[in-house]
MARBA-3410 file (N, C-alpha, C, O; in Angstrom, 1 decimal):
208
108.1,95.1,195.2,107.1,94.4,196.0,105.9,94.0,195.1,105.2,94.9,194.7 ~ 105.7,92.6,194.8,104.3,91.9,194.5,102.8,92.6,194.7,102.2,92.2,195.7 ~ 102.3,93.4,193.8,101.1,94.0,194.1,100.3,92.6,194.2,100.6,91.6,193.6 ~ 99.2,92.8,195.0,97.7,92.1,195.3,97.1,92.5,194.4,97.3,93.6,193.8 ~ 96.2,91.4,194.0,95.5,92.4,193.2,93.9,91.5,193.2,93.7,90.3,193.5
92.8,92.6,192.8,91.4,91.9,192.3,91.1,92.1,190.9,91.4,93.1,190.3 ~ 90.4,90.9,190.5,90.4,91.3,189.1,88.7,91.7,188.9,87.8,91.1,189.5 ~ 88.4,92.8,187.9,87.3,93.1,187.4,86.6,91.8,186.5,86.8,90.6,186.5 ~ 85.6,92.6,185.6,84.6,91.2,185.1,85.5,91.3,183.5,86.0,92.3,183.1 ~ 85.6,89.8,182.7,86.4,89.2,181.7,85.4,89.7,181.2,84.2,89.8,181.5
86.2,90.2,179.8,85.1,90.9,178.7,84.4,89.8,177.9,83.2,89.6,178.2 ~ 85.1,88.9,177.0,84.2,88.0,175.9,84.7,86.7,176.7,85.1,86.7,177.9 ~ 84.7,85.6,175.9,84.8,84.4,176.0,86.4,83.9,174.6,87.1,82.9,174.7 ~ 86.7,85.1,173.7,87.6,84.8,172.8,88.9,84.8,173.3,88.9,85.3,174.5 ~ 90.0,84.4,172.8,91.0,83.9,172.9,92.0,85.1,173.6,92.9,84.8,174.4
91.4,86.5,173.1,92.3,87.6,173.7,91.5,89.0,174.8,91.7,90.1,175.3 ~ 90.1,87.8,174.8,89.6,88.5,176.5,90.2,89.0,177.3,91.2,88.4,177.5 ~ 90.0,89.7,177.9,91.4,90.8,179.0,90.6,90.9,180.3,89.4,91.2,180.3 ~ 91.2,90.5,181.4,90.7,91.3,182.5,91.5,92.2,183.1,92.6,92.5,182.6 ~ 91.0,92.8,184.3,92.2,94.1,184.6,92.7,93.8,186.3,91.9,94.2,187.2
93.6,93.4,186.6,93.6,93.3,188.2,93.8,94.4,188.3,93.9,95.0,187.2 ~ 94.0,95.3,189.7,93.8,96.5,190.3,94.5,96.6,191.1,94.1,95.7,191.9 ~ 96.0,97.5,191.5,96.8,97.5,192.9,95.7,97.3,194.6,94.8,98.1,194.9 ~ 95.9,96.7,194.9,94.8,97.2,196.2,95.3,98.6,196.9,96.5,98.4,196.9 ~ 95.2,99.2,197.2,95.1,100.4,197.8,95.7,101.5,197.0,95.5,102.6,197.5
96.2,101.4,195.9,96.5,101.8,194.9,96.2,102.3,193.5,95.0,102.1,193.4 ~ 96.6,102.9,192.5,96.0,102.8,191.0,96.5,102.3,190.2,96.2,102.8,189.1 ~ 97.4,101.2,190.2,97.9,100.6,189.3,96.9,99.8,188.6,96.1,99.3,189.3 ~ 96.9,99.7,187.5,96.0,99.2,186.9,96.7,98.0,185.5,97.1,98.5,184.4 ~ 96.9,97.1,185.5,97.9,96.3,184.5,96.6,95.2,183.4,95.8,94.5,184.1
96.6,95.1,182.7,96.1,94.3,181.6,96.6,93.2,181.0,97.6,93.2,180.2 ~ 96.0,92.2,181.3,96.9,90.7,181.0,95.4,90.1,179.9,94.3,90.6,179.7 ~ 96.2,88.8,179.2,95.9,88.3,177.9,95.0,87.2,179.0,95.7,86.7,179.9 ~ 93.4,86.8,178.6,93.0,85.5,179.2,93.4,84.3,179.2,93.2,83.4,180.1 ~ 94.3,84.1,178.1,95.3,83.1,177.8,96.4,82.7,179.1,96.9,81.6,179.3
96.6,83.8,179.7,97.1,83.2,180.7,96.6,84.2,182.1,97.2,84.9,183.0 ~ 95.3,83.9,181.8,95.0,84.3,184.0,94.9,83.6,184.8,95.0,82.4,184.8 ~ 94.7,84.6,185.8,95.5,84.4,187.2,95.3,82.8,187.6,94.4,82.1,187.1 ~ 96.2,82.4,188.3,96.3,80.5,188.6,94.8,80.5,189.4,94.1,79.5,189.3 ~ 94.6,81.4,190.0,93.2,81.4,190.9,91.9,81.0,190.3,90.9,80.5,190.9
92.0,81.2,188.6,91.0,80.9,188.1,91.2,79.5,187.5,90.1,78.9,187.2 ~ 92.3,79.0,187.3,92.6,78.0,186.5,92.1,76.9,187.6,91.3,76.1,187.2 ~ 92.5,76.9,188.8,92.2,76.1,189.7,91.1,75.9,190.8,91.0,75.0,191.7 ~ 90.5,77.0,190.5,89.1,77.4,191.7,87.9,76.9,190.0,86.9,76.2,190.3 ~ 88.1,77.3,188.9,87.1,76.9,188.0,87.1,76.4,186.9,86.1,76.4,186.1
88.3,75.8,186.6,89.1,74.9,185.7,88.8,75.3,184.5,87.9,74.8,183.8 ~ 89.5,76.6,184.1,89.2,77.1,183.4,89.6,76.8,182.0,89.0,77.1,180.9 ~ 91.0,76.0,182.2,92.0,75.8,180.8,91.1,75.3,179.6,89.9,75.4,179.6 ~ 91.5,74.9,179.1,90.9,75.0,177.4,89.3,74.8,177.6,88.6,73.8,177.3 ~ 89.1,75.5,178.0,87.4,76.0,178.1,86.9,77.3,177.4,88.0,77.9,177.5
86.0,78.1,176.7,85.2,79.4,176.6,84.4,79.5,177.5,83.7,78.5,177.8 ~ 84.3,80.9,178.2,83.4,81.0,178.9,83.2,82.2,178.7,84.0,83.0,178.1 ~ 81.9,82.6,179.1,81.4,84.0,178.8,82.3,85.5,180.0,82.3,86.7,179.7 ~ 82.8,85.1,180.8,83.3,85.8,181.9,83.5,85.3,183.0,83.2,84.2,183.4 ~ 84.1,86.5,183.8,84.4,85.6,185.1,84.7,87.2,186.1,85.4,88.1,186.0
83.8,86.8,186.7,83.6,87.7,188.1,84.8,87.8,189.2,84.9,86.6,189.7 ~ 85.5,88.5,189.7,86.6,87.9,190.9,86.7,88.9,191.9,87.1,90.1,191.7 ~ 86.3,88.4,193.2,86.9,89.2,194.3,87.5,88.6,195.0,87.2,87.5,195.5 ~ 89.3,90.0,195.4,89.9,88.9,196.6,90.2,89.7,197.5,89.9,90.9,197.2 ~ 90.9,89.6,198.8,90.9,90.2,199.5,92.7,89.6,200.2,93.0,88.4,200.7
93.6,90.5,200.1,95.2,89.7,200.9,95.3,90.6,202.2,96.5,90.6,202.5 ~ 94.6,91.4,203.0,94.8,91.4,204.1,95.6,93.4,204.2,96.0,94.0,205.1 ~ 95.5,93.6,203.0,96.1,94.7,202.8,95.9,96.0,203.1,96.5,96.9,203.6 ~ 94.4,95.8,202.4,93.8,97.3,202.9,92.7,97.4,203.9,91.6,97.2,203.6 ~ 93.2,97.8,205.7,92.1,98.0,206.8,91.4,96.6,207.4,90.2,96.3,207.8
92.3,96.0,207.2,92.4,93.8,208.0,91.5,94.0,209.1,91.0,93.0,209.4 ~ 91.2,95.1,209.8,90.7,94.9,210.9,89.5,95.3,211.0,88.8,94.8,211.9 ~ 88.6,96.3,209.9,87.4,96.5,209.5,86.8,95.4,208.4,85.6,95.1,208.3 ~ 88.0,94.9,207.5,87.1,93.6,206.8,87.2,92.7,207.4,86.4,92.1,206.7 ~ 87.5,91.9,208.3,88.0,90.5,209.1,87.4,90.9,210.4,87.7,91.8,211.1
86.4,89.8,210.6,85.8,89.9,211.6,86.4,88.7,212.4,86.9,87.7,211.9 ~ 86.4,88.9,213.5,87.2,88.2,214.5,86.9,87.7,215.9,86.0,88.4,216.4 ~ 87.3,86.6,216.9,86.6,87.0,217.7,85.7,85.1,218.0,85.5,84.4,219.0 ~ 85.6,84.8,216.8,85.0,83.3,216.4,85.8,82.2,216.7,86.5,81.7,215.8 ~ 85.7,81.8,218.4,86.3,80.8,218.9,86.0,80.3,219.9,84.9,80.5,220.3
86.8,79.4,220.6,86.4,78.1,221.9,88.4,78.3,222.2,89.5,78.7,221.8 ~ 87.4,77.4,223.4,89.0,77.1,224.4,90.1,78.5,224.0,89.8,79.7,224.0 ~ 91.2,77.9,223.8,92.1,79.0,223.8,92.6,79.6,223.0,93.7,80.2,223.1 ~ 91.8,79.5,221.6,91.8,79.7,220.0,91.5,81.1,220.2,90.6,81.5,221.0 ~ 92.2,82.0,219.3,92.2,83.2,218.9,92.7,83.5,217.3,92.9,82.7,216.4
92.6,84.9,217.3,92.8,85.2,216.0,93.6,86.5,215.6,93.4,87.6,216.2 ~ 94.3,86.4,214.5,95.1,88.6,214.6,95.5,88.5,213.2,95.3,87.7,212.3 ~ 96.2,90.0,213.2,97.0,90.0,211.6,98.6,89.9,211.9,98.9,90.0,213.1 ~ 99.7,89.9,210.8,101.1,90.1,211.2,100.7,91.2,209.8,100.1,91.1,208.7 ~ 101.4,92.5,210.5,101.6,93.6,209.9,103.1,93.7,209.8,104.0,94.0,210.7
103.2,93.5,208.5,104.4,94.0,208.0,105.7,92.9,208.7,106.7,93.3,209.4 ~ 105.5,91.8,208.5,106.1,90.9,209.5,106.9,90.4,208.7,108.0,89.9,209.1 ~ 106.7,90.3,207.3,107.7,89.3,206.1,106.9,88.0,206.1,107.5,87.1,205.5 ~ 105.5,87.8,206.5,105.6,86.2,206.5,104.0,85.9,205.4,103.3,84.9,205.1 ~ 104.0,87.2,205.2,102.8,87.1,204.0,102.8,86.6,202.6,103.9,86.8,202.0
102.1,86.2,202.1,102.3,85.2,201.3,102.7,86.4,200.0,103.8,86.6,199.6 ~ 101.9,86.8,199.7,102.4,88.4,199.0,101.6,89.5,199.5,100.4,89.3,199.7 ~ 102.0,90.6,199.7,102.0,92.1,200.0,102.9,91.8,201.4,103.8,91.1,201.7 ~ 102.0,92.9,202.2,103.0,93.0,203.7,102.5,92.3,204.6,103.2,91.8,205.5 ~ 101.0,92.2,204.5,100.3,91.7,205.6,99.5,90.2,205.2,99.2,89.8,204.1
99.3,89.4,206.4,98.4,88.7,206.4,97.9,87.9,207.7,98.5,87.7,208.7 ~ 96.5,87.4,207.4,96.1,86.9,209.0,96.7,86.0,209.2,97.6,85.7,208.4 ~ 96.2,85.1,210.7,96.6,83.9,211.5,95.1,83.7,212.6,94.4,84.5,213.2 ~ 95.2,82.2,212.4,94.5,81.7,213.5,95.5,80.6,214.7,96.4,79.8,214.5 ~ 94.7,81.0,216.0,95.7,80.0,216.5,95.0,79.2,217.8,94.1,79.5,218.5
95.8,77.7,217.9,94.4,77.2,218.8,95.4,76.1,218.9,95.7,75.4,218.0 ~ 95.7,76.0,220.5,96.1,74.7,221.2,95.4,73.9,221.4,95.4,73.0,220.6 ~ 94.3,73.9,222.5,93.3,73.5,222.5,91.9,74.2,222.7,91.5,74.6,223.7 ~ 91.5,74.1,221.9,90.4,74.5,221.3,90.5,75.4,219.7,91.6,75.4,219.3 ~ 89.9,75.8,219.2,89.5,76.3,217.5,89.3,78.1,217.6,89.0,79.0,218.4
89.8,78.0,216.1,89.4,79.7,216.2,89.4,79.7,214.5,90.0,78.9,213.7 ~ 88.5,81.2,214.2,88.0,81.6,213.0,88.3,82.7,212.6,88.9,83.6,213.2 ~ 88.0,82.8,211.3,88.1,84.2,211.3,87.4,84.5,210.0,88.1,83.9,209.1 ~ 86.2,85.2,209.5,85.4,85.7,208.4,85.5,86.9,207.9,86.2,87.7,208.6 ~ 85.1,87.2,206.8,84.8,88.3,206.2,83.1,88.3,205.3,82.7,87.3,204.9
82.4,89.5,205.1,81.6,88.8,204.5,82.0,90.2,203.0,82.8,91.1,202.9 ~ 80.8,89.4,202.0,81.1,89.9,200.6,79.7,90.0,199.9,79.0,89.0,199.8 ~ 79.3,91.1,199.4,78.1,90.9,198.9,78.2,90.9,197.6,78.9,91.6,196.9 ~ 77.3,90.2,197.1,77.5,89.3,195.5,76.3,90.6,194.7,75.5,90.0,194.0 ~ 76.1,91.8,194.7,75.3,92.6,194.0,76.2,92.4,192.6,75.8,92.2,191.5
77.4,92.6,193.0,78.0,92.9,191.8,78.7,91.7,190.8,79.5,91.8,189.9 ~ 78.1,90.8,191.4,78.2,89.3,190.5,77.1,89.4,189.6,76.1,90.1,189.7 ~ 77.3,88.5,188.6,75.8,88.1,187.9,74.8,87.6,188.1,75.0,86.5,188.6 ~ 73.9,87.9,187.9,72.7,87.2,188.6,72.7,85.9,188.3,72.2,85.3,189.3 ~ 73.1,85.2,187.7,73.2,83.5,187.3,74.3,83.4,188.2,75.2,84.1,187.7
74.5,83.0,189.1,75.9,82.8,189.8,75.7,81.1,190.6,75.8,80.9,191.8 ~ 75.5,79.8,189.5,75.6,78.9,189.7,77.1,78.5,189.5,77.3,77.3,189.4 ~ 77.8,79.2,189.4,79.2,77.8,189.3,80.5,79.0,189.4,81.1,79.7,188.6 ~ 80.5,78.8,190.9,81.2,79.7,191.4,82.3,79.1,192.3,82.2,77.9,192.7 ~ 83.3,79.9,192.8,83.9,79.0,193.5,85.0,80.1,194.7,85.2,81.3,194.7
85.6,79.0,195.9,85.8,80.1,197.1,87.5,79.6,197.3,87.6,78.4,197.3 ~ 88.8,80.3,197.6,89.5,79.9,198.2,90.5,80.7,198.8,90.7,81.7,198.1 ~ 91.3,80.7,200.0,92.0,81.3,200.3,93.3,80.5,200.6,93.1,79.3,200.5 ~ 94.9,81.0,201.2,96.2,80.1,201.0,95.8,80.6,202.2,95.2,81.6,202.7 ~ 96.7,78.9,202.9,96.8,78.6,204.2,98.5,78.3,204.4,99.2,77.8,203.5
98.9,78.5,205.6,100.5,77.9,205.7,100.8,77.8,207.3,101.2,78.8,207.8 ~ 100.6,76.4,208.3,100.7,75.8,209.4,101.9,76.0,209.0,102.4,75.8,207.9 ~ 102.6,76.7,211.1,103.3,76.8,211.5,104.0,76.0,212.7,103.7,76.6,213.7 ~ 104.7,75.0,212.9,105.4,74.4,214.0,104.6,73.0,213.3,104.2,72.2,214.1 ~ 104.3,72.9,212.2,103.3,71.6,212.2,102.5,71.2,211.4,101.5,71.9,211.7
102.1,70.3,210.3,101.3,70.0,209.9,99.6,70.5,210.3,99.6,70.8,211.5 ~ 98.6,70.7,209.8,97.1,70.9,209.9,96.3,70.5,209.9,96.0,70.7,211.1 ~ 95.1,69.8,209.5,94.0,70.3,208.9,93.5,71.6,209.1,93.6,72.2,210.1 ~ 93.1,72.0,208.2,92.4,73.7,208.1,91.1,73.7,207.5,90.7,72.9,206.7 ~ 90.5,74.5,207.9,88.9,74.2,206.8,88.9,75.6,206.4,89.7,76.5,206.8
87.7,75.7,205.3,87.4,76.3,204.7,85.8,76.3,205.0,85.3,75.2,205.1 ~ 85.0,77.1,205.1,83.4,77.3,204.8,82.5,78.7,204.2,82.9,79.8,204.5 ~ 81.7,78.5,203.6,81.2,79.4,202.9,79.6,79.7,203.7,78.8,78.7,203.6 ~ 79.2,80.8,204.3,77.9,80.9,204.9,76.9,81.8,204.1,77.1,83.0,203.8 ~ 76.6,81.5,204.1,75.1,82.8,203.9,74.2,82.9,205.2,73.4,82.1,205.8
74.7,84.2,205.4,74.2,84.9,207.1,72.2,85.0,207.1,71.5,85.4,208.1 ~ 71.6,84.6,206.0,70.3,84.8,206.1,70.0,83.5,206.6,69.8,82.6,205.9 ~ 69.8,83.5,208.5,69.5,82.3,208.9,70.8,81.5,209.2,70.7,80.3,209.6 ~ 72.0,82.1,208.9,73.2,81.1,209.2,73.6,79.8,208.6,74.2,78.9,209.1 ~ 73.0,80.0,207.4,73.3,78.7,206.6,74.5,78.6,206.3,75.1,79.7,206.3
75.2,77.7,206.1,76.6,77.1,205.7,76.3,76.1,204.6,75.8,75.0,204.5 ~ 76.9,77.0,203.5,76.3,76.2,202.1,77.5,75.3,201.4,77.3,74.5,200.6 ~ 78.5,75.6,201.8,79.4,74.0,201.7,81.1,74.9,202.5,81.5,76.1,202.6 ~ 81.7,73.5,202.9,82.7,73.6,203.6,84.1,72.0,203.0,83.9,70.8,202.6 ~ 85.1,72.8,203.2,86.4,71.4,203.2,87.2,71.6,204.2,87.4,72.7,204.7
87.8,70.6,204.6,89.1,70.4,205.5,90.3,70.0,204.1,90.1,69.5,203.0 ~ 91.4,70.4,204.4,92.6,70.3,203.6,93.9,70.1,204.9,94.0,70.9,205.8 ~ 94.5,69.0,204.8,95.9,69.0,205.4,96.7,69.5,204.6,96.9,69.2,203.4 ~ 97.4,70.5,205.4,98.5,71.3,204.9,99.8,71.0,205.5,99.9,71.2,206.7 ~ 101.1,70.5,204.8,102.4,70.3,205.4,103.2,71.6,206.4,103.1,72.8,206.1
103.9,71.2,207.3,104.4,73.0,207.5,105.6,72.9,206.4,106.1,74.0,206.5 ~ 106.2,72.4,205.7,107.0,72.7,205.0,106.8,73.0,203.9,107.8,73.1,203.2 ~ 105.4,73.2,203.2,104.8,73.3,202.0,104.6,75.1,202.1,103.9,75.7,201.3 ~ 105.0,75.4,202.5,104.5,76.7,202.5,102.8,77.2,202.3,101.8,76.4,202.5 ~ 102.6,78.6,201.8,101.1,78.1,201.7,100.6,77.8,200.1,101.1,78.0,199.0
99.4,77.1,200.9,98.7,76.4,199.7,97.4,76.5,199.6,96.9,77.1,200.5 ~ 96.7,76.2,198.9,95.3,77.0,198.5,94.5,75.8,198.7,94.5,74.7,198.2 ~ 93.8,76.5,199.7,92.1,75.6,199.9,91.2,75.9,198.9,90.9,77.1,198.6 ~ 90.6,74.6,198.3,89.3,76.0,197.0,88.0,75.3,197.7,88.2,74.7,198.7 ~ 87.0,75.4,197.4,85.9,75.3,197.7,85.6,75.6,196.1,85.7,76.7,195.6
85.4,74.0,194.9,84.7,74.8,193.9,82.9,74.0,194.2,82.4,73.6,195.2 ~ 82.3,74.0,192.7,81.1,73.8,192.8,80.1,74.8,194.0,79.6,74.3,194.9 ~ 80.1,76.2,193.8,79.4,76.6,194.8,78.2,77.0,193.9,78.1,77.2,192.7 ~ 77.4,76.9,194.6,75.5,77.5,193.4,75.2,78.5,194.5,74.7,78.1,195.6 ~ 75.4,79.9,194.1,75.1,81.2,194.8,74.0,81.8,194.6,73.6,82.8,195.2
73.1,80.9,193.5,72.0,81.5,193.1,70.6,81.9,194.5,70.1,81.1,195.2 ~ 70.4,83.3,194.4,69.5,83.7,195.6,70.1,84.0,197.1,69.4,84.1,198.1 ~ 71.7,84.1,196.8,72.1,84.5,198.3,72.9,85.9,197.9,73.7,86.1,197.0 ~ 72.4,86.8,198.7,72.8,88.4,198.3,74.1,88.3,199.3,74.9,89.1,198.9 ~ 74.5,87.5,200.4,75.7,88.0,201.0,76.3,86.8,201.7,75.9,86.3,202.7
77.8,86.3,200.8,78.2,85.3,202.0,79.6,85.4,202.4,80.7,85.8,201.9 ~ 79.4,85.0,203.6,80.5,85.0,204.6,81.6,83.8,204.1,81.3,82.6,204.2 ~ 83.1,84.5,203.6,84.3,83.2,203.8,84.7,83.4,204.8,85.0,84.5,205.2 ~ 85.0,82.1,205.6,85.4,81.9,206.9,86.3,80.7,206.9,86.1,79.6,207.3 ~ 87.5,81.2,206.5,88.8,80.0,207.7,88.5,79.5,209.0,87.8,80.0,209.9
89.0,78.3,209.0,88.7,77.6,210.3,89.6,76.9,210.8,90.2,76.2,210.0 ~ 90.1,76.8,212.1,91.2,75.8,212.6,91.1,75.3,214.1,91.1,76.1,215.1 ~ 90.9,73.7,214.2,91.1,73.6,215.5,92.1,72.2,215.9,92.5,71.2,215.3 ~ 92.3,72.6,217.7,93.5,71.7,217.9,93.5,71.4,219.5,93.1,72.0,220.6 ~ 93.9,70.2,219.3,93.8,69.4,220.7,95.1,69.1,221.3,95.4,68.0,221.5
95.8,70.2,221.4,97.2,69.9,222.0,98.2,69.2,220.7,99.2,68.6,221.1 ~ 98.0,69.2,219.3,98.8,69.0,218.5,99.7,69.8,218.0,99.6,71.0,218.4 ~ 100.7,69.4,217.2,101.7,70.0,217.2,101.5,71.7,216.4,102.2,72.6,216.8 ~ 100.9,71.8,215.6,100.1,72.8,214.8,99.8,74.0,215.9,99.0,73.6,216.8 ~ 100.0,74.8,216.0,99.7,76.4,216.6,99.0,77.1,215.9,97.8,77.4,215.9
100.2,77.6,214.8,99.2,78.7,214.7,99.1,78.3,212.6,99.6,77.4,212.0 ~ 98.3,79.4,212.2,98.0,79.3,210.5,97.6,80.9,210.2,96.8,81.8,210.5 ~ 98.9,80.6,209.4,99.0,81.8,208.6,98.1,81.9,207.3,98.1,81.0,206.4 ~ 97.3,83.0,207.1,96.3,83.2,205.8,96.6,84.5,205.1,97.0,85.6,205.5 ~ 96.3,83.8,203.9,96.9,85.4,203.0,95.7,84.9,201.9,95.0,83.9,202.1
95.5,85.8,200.8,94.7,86.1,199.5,93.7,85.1,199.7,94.1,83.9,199.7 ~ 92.4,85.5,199.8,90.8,84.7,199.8,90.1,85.4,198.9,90.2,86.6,198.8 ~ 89.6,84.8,198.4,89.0,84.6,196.6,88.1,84.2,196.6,88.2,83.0,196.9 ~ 86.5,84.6,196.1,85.8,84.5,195.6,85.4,84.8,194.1,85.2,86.0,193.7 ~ 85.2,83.8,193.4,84.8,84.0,192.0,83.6,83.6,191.2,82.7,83.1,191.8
83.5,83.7,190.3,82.3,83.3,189.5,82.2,83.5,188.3,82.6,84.6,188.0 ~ 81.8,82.7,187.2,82.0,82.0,185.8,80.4,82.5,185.9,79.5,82.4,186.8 ~ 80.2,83.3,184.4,78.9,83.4,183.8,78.5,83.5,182.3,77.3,83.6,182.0
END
């Protein structure tokens, strides 16, 4: 089975920089070459033939205690929200969420606090995989900072249902001066063919 994993902070900027992803609930601990990390980075901060000084990453696949990190609950009309535990239909590990909404919309957040980012955290970026069931989507994505309920950027992405899932990013984020923000999936529906949206691994990162 596919461990989940988060990765700690990238040592240098040179060619054999290492970061360490981490089993989630686990101690596995595995060491890969910068030369080739995780696709998350390559495409949330375009990272390929670039130097950078590091890169910050937290993610989250639904694995460890879904119901104490995922806050739930954030909807209209007949939109709701849950996890499939151990269902087979996660994108990798056992578990992952769903939102679902005939007519009307439903959410679902977690929040993350950036203490342990770098204080420069201008060029950062947010994404989690989505995969519409019975139907094509749009799905959004939004990033809040809860001081005042600001929403400091958001995307919609159509997703195929035959695409399996696929990754919404949110890049260009400037985090500078927000101690805690909320990722929040989003889905709504007016009697279209789309039900329900499966979510697995949500990712926040940051380049410093």
């Amino acid at each position: 089975m596919r461990a989940k994993v988060r990765c700690a902070r990238v040592a240098d900027s040179g060619p054999l920089a290492e970061f360490i992803p981490h089993e989630e609930g686990g101690t596995l601990v595995v060491k890969k070459i910068l030369a080739v990390l995780s696709v998350f980075s390559a495409a949330l901060l375009g990272l390929a033939g670039t130097a950078q000084a590091g890169i910050v990453q937290w993610s989250d696949g639904y694995e460890s205690n879904p119901f104490g990190v995922w806050e739930r609950g954030i909807q209209g009309g007949d939109g709701h929200s849950w996890f499939d535990i151990g269902m087979g239909v996660a994108r990798t590990g056992n578990n992952n969420g769903w939102l679902f909404a005939d007519n009307g919309w439903s959410a679902m957040r977690t929040a993350k606090s950036l203490s342990s980012f770098p204080s420069n955290r201008s060029n950062c970026a947010a994404a989690i995989y989505a995969d519409p069931v019975g139907g094509g989507a749009n799905i959004g994505l939004e990033i809040w900072d809860p001081n005042g309920w600001r929403k400091i950027s958001h995307t919609v992405k159509w997703i195929d249902d035959w695409a399996g899932y696929q990754l919404i990013t949110l890049p260009n984020l400037n985090l500078n001066g927000v101690a805690t923000v909320y990722l929040q999936p989003i889905y709504g529906n007016n009697g279209g063919p789309a039900k329900y949206i499966r979510l697995d691994d949500a990712i926040i990162q940051c380049v410093y």
